[in-house]
C-alpha positions in Angstrom: -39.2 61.7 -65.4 -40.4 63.8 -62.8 -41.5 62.2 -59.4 -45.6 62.1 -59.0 -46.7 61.4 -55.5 -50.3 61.2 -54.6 -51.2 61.8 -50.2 -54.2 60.2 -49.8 -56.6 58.5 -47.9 -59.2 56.3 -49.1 -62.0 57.3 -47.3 -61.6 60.7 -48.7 -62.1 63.6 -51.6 -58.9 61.9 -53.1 -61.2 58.9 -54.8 -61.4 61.9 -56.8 -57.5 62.3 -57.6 -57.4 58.6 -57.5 -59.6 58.2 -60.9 -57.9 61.3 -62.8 -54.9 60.0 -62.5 -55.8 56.4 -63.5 -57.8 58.2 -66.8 -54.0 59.4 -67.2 -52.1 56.2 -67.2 -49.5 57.4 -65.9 -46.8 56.7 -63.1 -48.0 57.6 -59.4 -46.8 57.1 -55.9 -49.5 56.7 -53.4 -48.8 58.1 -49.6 -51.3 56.8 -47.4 -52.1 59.6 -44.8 -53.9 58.6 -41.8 -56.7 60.2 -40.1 -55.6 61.9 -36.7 -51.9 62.5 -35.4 -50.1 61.9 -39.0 -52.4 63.9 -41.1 -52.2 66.7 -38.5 -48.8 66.5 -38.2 -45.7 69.0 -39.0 -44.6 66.2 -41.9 -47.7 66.6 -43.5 -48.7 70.0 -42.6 -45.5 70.9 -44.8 -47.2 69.5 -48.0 -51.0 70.9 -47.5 -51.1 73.3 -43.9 -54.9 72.5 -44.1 -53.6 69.0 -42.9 -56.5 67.7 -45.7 -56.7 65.1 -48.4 -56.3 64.9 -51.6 -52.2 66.7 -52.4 -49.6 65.7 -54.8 -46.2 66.8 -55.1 -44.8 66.8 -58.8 -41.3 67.4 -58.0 -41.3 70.2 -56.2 -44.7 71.7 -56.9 -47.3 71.1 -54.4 -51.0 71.4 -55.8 -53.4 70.9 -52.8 -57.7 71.3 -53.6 -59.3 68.6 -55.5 -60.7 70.6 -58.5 -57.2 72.5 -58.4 -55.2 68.9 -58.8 -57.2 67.7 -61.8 -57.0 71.1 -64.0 -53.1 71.4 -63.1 -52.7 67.0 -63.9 -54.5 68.0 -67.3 -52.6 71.0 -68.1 -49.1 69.6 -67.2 -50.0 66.2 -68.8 -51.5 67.5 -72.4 -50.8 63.8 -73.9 -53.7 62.8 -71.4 -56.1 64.8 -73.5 -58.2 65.7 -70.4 -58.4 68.9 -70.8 -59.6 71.3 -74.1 -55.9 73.2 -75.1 -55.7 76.9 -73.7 -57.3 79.2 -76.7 -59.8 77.0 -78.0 -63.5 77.2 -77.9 -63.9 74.5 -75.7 -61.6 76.0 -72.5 -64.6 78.0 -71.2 -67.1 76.0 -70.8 -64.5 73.7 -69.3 -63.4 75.8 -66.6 -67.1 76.8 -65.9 -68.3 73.1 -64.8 -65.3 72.6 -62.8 -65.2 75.2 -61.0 -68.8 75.1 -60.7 -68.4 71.8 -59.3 -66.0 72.9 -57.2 -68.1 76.3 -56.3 -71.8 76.2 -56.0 -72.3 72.3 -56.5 -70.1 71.6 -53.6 -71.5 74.2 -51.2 -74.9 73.1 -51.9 -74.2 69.7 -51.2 -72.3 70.1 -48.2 -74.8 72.1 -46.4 -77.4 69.4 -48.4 -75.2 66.5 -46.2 -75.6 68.6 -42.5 -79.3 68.9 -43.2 -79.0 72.7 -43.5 -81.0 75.0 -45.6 -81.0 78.9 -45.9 -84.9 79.5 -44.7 -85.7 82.5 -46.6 -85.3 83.5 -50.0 -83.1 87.0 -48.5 -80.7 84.1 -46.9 -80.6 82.2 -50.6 -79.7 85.4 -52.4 -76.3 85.9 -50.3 -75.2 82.1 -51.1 -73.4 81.2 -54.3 -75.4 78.5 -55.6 -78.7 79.6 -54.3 -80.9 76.3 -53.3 -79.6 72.5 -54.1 -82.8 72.9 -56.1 -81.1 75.2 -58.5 -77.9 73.1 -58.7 -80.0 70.3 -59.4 -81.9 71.6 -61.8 -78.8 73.6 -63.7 -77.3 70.0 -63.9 -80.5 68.0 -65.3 -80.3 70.8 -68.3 -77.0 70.3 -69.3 -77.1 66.9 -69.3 -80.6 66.9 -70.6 -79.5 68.0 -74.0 -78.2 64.2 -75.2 -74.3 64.8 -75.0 -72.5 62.0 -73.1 -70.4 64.2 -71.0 -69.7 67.3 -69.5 -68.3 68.9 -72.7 -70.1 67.0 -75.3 -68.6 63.9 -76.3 -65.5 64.2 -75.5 -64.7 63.1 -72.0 -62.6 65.7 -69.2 -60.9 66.4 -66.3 -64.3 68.0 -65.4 -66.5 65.0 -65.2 -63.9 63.3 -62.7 -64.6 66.1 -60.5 -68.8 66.9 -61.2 -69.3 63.0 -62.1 -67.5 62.2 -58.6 -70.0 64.7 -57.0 -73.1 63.3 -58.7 -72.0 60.0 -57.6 -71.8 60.7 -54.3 -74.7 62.8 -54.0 -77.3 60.0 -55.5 -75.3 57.3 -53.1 -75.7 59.8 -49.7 -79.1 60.7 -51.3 -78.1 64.7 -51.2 -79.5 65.2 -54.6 -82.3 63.9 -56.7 -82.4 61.0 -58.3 -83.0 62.4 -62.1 -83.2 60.6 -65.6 -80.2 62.3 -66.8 -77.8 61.7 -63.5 -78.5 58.4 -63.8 -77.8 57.6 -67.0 -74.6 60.1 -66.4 -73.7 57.9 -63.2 -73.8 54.7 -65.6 -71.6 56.2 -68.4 -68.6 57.3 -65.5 -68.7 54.2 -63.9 -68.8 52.0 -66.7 -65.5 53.7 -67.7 -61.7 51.0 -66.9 -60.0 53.9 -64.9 -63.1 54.8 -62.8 -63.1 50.8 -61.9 -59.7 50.4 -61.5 -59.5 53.7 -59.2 -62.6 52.4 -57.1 -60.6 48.9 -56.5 -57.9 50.5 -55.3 -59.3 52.3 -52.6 -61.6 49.7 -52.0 -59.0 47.5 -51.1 -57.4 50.1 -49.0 -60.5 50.6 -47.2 -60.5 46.7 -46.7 -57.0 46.3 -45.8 -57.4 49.6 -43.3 -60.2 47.7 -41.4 -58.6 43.8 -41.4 -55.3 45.8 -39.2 -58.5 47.7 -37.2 -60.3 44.4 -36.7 -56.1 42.9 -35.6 -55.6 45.6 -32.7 -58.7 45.5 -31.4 -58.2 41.6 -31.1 
């Protein structure tokens, strides 16, 4: 079988890659990358040149960008069932929240994070997603409309990567706190991979700080 390794770092984007590939079940190594010298380094610099977080190798394909990693585990893992199958009805909408996610939704809430807003409607034309009021609001319809997930019932690799960005926008407070992102927020992380994937890091996280806590000493 081929060789899956994840480069991560907890306190990162890959929590993201973390809880698609525990949905998967399937076989990963983990490559702790650390912030500073080794994640700017040539070694790792050879896997993403970016020298960011989340990669994976899977044998000798490199797949770098989180929303990129969780379409191309779906694809090349059908079994998983995380994706709709090429041709069918549901593949659309499917690439249209992800890459919304990964588009407008993540723009807004980056520039949401550093405090920074447009300041004229002339300036919100030229940007992708507009205002975070529009993201918001484009959200709270879609999940408005009494289907569990992104795609209806049926869970995908899209609401690892727009549930992951919910989450952390009701935790950093970078979007509204709505009826329907709640209830969203309670269905992902309610769900065995998402609390297995969270321990894991967690522990990381933990383990990262107790060798801090060691030097410093």
């Amino acid at each position: 079988m081929t060789e899956l390794v994840f480069y991560t770092n907890p306190m990162s984007r890959g929590r993201i890659v973390r809880w698609m590939l525990e949905e998967m079940g399937i076989d990963y190594t983990t490559r702790i990358i650390a912030y500073g010298p080794e994640m700017q380094g040539p070694r790792y610099r050879a896997v993403n040149p970016m020298a960011k977080v989340p990669a994976i190798r899977h044998g000798e394909i490199i797949v770098t960008e989180a929303a990129a990693i969780c379409t191309y585990l779906a694809d090349a893992f059908p079994a998983t069932d995380l994706a709709p199958k090429p041709g069918t009805p549901e593949r659309g909408p499917f690439y249209r929240w992800l890459f919304f996610g990964a588009g407008p939704m993540e723009q807004a809430m980056a520039n949401a994070g550093l405090g920074w807003t447009a300041g004229s409607p002339q300036a919100e034309a030229s940007l992708g997603y507009g205002t975070m009021e529009r993201v918001c609001r484009t959200l709270d319809e879609l999940l408005s409309d009494g289907r569990s997930y992104i795609l209806g019932e049926q869970f995908s690799a899209a609401d690892v990567y727009v549930g992951a960005q919910i989450i952390w926008g009701l935790e950093f407070k970078t979007m509204d706190k709505r009826p329907s992102f709640s209830n969203y927020v309670e269905r992902l992380t309610a769900r065995p991979a998402m609390v297995r994937a969270q321990a894991l890091d967690d522990h990381l996280v933990e383990k990262a700080e107790g060798s801090q806590q060691k030097t410093e000493a």
